[in-house]
MARGU-257818 format. One record per residue (C-alpha): residue number from 1; residue in one letter; z, x, y. Coordinates in pm, 1 decimal. Layout:
N
REC   pos   code         pz         px         py
REC   NUM      a          Z          X          Y
...
***
This chain:
500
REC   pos   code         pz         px         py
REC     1      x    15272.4     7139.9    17500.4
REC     2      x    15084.7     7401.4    17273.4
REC     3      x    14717.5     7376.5    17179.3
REC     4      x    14548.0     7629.0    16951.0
REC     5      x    14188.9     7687.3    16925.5
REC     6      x    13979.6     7433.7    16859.3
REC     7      x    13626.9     7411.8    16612.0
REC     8      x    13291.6     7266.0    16733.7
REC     9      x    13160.3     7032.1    16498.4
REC    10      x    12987.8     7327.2    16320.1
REC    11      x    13295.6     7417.7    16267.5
REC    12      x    13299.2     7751.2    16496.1
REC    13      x    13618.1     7840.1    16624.8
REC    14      x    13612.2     7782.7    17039.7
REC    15      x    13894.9     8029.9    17216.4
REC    16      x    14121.5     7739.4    17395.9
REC    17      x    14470.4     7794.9    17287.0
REC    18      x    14754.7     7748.8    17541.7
REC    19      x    15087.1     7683.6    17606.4
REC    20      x    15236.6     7448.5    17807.8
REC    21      x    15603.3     7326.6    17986.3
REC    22      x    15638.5     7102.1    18231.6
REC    23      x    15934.3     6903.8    18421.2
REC    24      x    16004.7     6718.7    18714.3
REC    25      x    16294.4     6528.2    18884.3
REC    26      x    16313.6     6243.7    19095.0
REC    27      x    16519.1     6136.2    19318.0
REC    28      x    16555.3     5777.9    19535.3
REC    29      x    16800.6     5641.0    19798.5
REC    30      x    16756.7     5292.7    19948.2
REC    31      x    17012.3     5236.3    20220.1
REC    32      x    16890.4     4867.3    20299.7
REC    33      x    16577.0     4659.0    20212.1
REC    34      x    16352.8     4830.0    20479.4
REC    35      x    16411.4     5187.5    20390.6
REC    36      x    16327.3     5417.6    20075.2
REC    37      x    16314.4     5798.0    20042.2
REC    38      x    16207.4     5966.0    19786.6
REC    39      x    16247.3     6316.8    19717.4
REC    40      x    16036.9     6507.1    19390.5
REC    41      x    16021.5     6851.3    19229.0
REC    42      x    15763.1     6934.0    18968.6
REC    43      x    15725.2     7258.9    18794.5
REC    44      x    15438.8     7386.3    18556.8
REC    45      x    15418.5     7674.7    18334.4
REC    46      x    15102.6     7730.2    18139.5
REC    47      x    15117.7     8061.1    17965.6
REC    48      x    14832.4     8239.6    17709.6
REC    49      x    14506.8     8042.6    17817.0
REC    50      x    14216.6     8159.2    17666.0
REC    51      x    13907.1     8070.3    17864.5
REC    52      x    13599.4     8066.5    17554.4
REC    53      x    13254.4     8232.9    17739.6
REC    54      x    13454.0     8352.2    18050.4
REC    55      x    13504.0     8763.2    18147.2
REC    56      x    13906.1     8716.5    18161.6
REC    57      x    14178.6     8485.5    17995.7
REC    58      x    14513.4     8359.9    18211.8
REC    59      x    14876.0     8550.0    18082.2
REC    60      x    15025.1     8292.9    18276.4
REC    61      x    15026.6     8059.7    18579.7
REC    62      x    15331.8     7908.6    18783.5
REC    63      x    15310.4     7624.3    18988.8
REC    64      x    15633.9     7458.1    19164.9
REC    65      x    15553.9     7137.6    19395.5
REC    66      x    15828.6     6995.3    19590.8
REC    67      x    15744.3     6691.4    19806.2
REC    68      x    15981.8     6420.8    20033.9
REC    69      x    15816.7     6050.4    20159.3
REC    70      x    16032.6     5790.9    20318.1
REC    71      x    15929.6     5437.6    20427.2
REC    72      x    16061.2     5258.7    20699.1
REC    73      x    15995.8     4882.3    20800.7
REC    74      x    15950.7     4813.8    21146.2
REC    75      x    16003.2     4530.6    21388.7
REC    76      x    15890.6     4703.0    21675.6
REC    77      x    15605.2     4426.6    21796.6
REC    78      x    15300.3     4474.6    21624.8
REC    79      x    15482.6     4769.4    21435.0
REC    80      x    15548.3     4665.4    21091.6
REC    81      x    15560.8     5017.6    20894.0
REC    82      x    15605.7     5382.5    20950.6
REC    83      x    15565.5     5586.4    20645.5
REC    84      x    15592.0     5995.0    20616.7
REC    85      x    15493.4     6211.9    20352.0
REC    86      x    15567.6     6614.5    20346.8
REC    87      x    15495.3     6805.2    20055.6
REC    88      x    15495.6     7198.5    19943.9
REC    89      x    15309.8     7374.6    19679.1
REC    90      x    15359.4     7736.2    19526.2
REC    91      x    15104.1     7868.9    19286.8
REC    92      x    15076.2     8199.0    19102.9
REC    93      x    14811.6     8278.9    18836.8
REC    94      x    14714.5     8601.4    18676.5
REC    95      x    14347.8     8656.9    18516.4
REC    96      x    14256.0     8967.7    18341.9
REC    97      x    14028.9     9078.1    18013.7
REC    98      x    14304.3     9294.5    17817.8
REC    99      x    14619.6     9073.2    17752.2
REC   100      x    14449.7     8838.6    17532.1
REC   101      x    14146.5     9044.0    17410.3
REC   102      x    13980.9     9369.9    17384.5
REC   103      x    13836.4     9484.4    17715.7
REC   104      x    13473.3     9575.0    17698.8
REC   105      x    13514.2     9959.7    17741.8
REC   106      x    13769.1    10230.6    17783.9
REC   107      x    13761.7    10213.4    18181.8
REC   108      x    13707.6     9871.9    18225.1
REC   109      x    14052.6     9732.1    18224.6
REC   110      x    14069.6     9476.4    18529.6
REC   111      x    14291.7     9187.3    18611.6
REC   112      x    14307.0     8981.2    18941.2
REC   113      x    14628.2     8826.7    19035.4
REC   114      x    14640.3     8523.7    19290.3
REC   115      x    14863.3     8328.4    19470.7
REC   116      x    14753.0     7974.4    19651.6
REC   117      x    15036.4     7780.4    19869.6
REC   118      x    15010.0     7455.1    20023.5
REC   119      x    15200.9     7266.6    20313.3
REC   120      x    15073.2     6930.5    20395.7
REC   121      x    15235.9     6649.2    20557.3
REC   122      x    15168.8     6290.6    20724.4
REC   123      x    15252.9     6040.5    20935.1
REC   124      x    15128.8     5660.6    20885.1
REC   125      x    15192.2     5346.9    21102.3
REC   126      x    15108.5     4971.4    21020.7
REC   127      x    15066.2     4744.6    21259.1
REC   128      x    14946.7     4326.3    21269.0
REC   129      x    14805.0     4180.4    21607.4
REC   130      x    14633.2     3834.4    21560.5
REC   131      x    14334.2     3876.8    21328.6
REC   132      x    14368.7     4232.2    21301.4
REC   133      x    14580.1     4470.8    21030.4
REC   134      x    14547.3     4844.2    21128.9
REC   135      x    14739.9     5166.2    21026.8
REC   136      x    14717.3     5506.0    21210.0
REC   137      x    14850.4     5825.9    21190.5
REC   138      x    14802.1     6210.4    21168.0
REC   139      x    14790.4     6475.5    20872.0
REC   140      x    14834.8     6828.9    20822.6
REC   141      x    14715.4     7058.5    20585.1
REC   142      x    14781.7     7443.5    20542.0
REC   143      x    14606.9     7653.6    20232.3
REC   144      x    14667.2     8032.3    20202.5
REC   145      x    14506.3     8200.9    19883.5
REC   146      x    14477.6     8549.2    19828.2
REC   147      x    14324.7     8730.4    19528.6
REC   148      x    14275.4     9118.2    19436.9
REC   149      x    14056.2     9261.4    19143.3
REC   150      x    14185.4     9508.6    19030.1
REC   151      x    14027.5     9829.6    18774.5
REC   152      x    14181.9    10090.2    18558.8
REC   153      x    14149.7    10263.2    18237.3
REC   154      x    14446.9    10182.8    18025.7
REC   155      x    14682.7     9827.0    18053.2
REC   156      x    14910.4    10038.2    18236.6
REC   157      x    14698.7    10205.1    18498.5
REC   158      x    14519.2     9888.9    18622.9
REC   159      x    14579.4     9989.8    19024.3
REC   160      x    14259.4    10045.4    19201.2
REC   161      x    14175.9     9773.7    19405.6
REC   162      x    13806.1     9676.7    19309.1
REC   163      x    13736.6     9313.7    19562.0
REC   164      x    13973.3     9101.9    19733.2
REC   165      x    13822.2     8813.5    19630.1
REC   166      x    14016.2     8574.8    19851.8
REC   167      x    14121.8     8822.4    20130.5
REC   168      x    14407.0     8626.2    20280.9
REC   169      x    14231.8     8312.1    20285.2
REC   170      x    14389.3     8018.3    20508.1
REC   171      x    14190.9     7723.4    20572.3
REC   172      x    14421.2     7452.7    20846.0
REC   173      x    14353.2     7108.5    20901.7
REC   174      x    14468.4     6876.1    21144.6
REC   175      x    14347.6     6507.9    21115.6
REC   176      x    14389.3     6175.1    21340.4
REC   177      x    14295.8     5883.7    21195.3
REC   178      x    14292.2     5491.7    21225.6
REC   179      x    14146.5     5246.3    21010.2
REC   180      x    14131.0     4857.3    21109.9
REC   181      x    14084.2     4503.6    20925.8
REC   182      x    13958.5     4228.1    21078.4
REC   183      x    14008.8     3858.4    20915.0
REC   184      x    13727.4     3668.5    21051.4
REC   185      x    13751.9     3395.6    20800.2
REC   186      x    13990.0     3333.9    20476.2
REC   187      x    13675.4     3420.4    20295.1
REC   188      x    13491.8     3726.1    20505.1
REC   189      x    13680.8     4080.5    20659.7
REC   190      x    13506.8     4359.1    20873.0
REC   191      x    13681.7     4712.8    20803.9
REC   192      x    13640.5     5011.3    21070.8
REC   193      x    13755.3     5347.0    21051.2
REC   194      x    13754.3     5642.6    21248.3
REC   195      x    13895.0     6039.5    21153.7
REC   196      x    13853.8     6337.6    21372.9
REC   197      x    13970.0     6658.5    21194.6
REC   198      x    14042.0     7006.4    21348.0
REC   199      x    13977.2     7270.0    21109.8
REC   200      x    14092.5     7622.6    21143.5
REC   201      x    13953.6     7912.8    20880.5
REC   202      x    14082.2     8279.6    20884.8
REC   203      x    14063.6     8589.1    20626.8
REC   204      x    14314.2     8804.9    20736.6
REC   205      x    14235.6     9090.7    20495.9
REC   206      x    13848.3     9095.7    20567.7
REC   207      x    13865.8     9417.0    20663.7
REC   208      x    14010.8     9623.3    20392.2
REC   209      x    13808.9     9881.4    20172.5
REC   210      x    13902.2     9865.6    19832.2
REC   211      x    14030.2    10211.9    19683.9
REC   212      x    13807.6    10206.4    19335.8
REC   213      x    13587.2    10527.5    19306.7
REC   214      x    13368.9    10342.8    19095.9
REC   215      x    13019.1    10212.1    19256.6
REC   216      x    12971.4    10112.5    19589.7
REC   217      x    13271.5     9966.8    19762.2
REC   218      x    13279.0     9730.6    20044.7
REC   219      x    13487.7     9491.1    20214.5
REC   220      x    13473.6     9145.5    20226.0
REC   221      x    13366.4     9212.3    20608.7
REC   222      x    13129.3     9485.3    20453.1
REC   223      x    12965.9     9200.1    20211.3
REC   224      x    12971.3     8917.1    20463.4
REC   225      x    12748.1     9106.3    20712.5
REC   226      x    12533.0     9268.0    20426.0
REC   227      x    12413.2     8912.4    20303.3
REC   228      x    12481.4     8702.4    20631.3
REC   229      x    12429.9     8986.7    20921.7
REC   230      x    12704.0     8969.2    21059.8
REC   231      x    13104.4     8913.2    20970.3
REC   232      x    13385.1     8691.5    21096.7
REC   233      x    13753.4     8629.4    21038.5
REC   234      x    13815.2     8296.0    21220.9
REC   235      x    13588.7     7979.4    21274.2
REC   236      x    13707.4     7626.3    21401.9
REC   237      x    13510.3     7341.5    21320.4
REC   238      x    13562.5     6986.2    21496.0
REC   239      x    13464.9     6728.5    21253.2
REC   240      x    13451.0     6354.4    21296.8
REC   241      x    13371.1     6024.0    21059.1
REC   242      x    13410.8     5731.1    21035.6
REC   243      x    13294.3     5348.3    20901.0
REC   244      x    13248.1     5073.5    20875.5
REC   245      x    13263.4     4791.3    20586.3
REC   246      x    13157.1     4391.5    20549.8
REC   247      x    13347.6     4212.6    20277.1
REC   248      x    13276.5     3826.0    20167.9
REC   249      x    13388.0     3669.1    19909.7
REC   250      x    13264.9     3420.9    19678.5
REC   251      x    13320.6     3197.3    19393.9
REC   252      x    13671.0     3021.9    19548.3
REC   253      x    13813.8     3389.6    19595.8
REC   254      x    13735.1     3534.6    19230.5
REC   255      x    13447.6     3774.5    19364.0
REC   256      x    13371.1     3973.1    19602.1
REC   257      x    13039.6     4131.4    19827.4
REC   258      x    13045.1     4395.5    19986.7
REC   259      x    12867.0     4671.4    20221.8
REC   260      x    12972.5     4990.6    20352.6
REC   261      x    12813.6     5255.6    20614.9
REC   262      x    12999.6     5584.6    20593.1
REC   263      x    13001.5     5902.4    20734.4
REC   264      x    13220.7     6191.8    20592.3
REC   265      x    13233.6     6562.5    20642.2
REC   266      x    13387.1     6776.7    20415.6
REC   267      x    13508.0     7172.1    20527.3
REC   268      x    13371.2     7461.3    20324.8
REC   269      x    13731.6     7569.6    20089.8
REC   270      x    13856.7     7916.1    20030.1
REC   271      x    13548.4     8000.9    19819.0
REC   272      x    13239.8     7872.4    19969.7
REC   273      x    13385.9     8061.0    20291.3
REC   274      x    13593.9     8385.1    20232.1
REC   275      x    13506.4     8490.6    19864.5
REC   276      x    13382.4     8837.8    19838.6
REC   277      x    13343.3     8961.6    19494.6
REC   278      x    13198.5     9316.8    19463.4
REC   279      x    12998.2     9382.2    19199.7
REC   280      x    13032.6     9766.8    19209.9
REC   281      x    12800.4     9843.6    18920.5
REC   282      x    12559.1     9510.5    18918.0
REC   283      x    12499.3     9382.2    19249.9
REC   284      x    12352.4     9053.4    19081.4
REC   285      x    12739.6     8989.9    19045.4
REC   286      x    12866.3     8973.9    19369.2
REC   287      x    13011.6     8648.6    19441.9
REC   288      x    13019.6     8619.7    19845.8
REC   289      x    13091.6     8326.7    20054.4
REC   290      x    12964.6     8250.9    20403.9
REC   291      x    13168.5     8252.6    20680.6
REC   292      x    12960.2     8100.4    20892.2
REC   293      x    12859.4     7785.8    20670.9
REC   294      x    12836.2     7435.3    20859.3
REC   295      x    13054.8     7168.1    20712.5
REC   296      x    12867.0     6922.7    20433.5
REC   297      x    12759.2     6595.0    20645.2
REC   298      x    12792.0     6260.1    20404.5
REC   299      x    12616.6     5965.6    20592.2
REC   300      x    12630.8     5725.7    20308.3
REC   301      x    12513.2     5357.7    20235.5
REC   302      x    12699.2     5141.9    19970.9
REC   303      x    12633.3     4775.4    19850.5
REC   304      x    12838.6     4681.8    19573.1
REC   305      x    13050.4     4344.2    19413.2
REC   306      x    13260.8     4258.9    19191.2
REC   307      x    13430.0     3908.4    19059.9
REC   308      x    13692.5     3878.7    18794.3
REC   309      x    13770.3     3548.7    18624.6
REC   310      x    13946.7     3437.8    18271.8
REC   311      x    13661.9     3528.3    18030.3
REC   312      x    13463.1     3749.9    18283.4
REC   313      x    13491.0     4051.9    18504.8
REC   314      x    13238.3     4292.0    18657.4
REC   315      x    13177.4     4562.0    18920.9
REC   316      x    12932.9     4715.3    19070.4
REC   317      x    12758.4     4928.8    19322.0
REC   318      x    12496.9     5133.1    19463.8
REC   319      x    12512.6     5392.0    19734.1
REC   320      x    12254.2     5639.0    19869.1
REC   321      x    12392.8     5962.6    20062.6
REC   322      x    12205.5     6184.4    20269.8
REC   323      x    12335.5     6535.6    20331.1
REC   324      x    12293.5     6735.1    20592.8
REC   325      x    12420.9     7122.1    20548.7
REC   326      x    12468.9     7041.6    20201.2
REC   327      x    12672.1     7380.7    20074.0
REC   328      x    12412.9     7504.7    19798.9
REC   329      x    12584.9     7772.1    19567.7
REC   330      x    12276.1     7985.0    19519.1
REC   331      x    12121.1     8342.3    19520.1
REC   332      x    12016.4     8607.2    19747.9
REC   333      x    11630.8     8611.6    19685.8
REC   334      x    11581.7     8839.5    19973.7
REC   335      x    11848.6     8674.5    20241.0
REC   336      x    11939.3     9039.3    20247.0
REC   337      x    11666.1     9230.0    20286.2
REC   338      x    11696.6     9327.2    19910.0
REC   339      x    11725.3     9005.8    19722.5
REC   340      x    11952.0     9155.0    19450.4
REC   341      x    12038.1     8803.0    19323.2
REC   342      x    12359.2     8777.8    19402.5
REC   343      x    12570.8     8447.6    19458.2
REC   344      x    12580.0     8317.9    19835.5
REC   345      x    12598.3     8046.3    20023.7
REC   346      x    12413.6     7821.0    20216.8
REC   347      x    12323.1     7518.7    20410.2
REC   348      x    12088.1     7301.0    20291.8
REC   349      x    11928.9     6923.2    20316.2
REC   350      x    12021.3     6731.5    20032.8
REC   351      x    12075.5     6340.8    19906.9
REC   352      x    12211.8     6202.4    19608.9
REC   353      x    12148.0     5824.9    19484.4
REC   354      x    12417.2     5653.1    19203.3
REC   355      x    12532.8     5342.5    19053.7
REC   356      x    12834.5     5244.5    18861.0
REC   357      x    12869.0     4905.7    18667.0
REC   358      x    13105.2     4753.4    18462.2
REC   359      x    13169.5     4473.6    18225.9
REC   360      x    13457.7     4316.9    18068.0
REC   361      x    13449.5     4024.8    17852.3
REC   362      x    13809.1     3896.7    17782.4
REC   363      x    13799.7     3681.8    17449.1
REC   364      x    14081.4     3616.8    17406.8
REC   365      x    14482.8     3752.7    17607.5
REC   366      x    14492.9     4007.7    17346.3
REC   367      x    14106.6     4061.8    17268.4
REC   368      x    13893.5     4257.3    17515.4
REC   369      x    13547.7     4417.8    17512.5
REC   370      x    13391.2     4672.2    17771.7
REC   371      x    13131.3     4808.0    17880.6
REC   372      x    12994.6     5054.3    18161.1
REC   373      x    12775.0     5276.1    18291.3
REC   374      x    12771.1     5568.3    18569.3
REC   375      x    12377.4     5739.5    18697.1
REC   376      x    12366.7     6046.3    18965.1
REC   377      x    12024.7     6145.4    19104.0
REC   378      x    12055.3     6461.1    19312.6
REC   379      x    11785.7     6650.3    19511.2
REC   380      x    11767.3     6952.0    19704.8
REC   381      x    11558.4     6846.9    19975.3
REC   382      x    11482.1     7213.3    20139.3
REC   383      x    11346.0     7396.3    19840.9
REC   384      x    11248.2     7084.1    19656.0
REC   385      x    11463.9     7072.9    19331.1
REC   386      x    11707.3     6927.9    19177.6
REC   387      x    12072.7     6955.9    19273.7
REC   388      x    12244.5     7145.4    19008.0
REC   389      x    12555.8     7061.1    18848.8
REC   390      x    12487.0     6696.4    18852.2
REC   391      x    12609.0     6438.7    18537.7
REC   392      x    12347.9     6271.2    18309.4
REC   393      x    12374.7     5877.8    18277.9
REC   394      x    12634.7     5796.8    18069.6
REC   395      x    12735.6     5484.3    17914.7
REC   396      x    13039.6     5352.5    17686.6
REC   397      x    13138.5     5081.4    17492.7
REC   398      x    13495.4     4993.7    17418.4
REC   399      x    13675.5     4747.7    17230.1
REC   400      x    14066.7     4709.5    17233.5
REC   401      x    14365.1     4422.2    17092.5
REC   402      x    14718.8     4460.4    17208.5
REC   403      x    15008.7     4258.4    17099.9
REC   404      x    15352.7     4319.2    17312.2
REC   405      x    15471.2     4628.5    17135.2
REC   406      x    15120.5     4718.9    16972.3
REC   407      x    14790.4     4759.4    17005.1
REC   408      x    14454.4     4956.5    16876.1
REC   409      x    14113.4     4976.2    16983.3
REC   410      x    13819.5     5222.7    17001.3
REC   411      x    13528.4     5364.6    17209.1
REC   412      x    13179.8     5464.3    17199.0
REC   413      x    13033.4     5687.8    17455.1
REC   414      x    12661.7     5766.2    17473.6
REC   415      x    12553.1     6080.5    17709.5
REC   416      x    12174.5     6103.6    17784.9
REC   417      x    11992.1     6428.1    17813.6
REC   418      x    11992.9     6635.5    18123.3
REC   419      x    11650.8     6767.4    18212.4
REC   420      x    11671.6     6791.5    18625.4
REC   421      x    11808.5     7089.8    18621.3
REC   422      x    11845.9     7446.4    18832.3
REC   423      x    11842.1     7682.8    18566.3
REC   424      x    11642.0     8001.2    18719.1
REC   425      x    11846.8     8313.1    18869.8
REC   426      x    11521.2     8416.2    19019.3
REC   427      x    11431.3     8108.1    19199.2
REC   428      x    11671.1     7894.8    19233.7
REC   429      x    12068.9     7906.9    19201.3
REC   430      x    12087.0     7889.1    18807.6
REC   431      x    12370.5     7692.5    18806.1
REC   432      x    12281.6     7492.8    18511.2
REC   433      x    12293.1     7679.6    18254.3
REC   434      x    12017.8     7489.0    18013.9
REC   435      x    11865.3     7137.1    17988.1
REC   436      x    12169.3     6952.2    17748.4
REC   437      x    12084.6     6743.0    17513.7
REC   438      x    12236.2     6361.9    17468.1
REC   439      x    12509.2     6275.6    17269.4
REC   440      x    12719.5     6005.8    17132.3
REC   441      x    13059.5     6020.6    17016.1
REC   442      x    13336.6     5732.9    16872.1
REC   443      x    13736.8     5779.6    16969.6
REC   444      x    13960.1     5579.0    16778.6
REC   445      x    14332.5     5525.3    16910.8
REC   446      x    14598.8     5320.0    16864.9
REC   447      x    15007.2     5252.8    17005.8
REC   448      x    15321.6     5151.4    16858.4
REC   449      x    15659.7     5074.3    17121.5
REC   450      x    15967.1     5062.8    16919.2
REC   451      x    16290.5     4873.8    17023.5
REC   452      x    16475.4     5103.2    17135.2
REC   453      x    16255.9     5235.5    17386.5
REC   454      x    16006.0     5495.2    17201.4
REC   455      x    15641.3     5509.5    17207.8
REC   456      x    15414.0     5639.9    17002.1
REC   457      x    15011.3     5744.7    17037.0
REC   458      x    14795.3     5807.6    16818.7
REC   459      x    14335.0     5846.4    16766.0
REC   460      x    14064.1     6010.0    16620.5
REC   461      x    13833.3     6161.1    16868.5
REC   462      x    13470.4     6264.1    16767.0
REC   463      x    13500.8     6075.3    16441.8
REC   464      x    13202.4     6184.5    16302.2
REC   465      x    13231.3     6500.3    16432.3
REC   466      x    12909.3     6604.9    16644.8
REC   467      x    12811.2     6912.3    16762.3
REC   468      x    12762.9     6848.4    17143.6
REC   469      x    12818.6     7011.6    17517.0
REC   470      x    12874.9     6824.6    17797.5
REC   471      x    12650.3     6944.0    18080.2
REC   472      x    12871.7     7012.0    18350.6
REC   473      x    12994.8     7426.7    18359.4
REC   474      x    13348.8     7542.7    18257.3
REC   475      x    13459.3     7643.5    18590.0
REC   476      x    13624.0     7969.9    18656.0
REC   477      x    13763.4     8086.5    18990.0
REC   478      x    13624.6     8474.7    18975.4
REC   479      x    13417.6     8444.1    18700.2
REC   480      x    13016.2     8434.7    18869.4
REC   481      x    12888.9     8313.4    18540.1
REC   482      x    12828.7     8035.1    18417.5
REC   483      x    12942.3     7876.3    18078.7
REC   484      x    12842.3     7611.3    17870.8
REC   485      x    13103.1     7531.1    17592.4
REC   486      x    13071.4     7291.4    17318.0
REC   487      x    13343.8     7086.6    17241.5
REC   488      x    13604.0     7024.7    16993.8
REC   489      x    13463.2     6862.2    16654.4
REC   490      x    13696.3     6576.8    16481.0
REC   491      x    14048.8     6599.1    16621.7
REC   492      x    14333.4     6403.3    16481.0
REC   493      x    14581.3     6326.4    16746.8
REC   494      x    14988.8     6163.2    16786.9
REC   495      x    15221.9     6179.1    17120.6
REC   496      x    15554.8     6021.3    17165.5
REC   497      x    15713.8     5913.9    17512.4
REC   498      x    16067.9     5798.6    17515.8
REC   499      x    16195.0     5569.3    17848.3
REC   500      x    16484.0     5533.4    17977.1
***
């Protein structure tokens, strides 16, 4: 799979090219009715990625996944399942700002090489007692990611170490969890749940000076204390949540009603925690995570329903979620004792409020219509403003006919503006880059499956071609700033699939 760079709809070129190869292999065995396994290798090869408004492009990334699940039916009283699920992930991905363009001066060669590997595994029971279906288990997960920056003054000579952005990073999880059904009628169900997680976090290379002459160099120890007062390679967390969910149903079994009370609590990752990115020249560029942040507390409230019958369906809901020790990307406005404006970390009050709806009119078995709509409302509690990084209301409209071996339809999708935003360095975090305007774009697309087993796709997207950016950031794993990029004008599209 190759892309090359794309235009805008003004018909600027946007630097996006790639290239692309992927392939996997599967492989089954079913010795009776009761048993499966399943074993799967997946490899991905992306190569020449140009990243448009970022510091550095990607020569290449490798990522090999190998994973093994079996399922087992029990008889074993209320045992009626035992599944298990072990998996392995190898990742390798190179960044730097001279392979794929020229490097903004003679000494200012720098590339950061990385590495992320994952080991994760479960295993799941199911079991039936009366009234009551409940599955169980335990899960394991293991992340290591380390990163080095890396400055020199020719392509060649790129060997002083400038940051070790993840400084042998390893973030381990293990979970317990159950989660239980209870049939109180043919028509009405209570759900519980309960997960307790033990977290371990370590940075094994905290402690190592870079070697690059240039500027001030410090360790990711070195940062962690100057912006946090003090520094620390291992934390364990003990985090526990849980629910608990009403579901009745309605119109003979078509619809459903339902309410959910939630609490969740999500681990700060490898860059929240251990990053440490030395600006040596511009201290407003360090990029420094907290080793000491509290885990983000989700106690959430959700009311929702849906119903589907021949002409109709719909769903929809409505949650509100209060956060405590929200993790707020931010700045260092004098967290320091200098306020230099540098990227941190920190733990904040916070709540977000959404809805999601949909609507499906079915005219006919080949004729369908659609429509839906998605709203966020964020807000920074503690420094009264707006959560950044959070997606306007959007809406679409869609429209699609399919035959047995064809079909075409098309799509409308209407973006309001973004104006609750946290756009100031010297304030606030600046994450948003701007207040986006609203948009509205039409895809086109159609399919064709021929006899013999071939499939071909084909569309239009942006058919009108509009200028527009979405408002949510191109993300960049070392990269501190942040980029807005507008995307591709009209593009003409076709991909074939063969089965067999």
């Amino acid at each position: 799979d190759n892309s090359e760079h794309y235009k805008d709809g003004d018909g600027h070129k946007v630097r996006s090219a790639y290239e692309m190869a992927t392939g996997n292999v599967m492989l089954g065995w079913t010795p009776d009715d009761e048993t499966r396994v399943e074993f799967g290798y997946e490899a991905n090869d992306t190569d020449d990625v140009y990243f448009a408004g970022a510091g550095m492009d990607s020569p290449y990334t490798q990522h090999d996944a190998y994973r093994l699940k079996f399922d087992r039916g029990l008889s074993f009283g209320a045992l009626q399942k035992v599944s298990g699920r072990i998996s392995y992930s190898d990742l390798k991905h190179l960044m730097d700002n001279y392979s794929l363009r020229t490097p903004p001066s003679a000494t200012m060669y720098k590339k950061a090489p990385s590495t992320s590997d994952t080991l994760s595994g479960r295993l799941d029971f199911e079991a039936s007692h009366g009234n009551f279906l409940t599955n169980f288990g335990i899960d394991y997960q293991s992340n290591k990611r380390d990163a080095v920056r890396y400055r020199g003054g020719s392509p060649t000579n790129v060997i002083e170490s400038q940051s070790f952005l993840w400084p042998d990073a390893r973030l381990q999880t293990i979970g317990l969890y159950g989660e239980s059904e209870w049939v109180m009628s043919d028509n009405r169900r209570m759900k519980f749940g309960l997960r307790y997680d033990h977290v371990r976090a370590t940075a094994d290379k905290a402690y190592r000076t870079p070697t690059d002459p240039m500027g001030t160099n410090l360790s990711a120890s070195g940062l962690y204390t100057f912006y946090y007062g003090r520094s620390s390679t291992s934390e364990i967390e003990n985090n526990i949540g849980g629910l608990v969910r009403f579901e009745q149903d309605y119109l003979q079994g078509k619809g459903t009603f339902y309410t959910t009370l939630s609490r969740s609590v999500r681990t700060a990752d490898a860059t929240e925690r251990y990053m440490a990115g030395n600006g040596n020249a511009n201290e407003s560029k360090r990029w420094v995570g907290n080793p000491f942040i509290d885990p983000e507390k989700h106690h959430q409230i959700e009311i929702g329903t849906r119903f589907k019958t021949k002409s109709w369906g719909f769903d929809s809901n409505v949650y509100y979620n209060r956060i405590s020790d929200f993790i707020l990307r931010t700045r260092d406005h004098g967290a320091s004792g200098t306020g230099n404006n540098a990227n941190i970390y920190k733990n904040v009050s916070a709540y977000l409020i959404g809805s999601e709806m949909s609507l499906n009119r079915y005219w006919t078995d080949h004729l369908v219509s659609g429509a839906s709509m998605a709203y966020v409302y964020g807000e920074n509690l503690k420094e009264d403003r707006p959560l950044a990084q959070i997606p306007p209301l959007e809406v679409s409209v869609t429209t699609d006919y399919k035959k047995s071996n064809w079909g075409v339809g098309g799509k409308v999708l209407m973006v309001n503006n973004q104006s609750r935003v946290d756009d100031t360095t010297s304030i606030g975090s600046g994450l948003d880059v701007r207040k986006t305007s609203g948009f509205s774009v039409t895809e086109l697309h159609g399919s064709y499956t021929f006899d013999m087993g071939a499939r071909i796709k084909f569309g239009v997207d942006n058919l009108f071609d509009k200028t527009y950016a979405k408002h949510m950031n191109l993300s960049n794993s070392f990269d501190a700033n942040q980029v807005q990029v507008k995307e591709p004008g009209r593009s003409i599209w076709v991909t074939m699939d063969i089965m067999f």
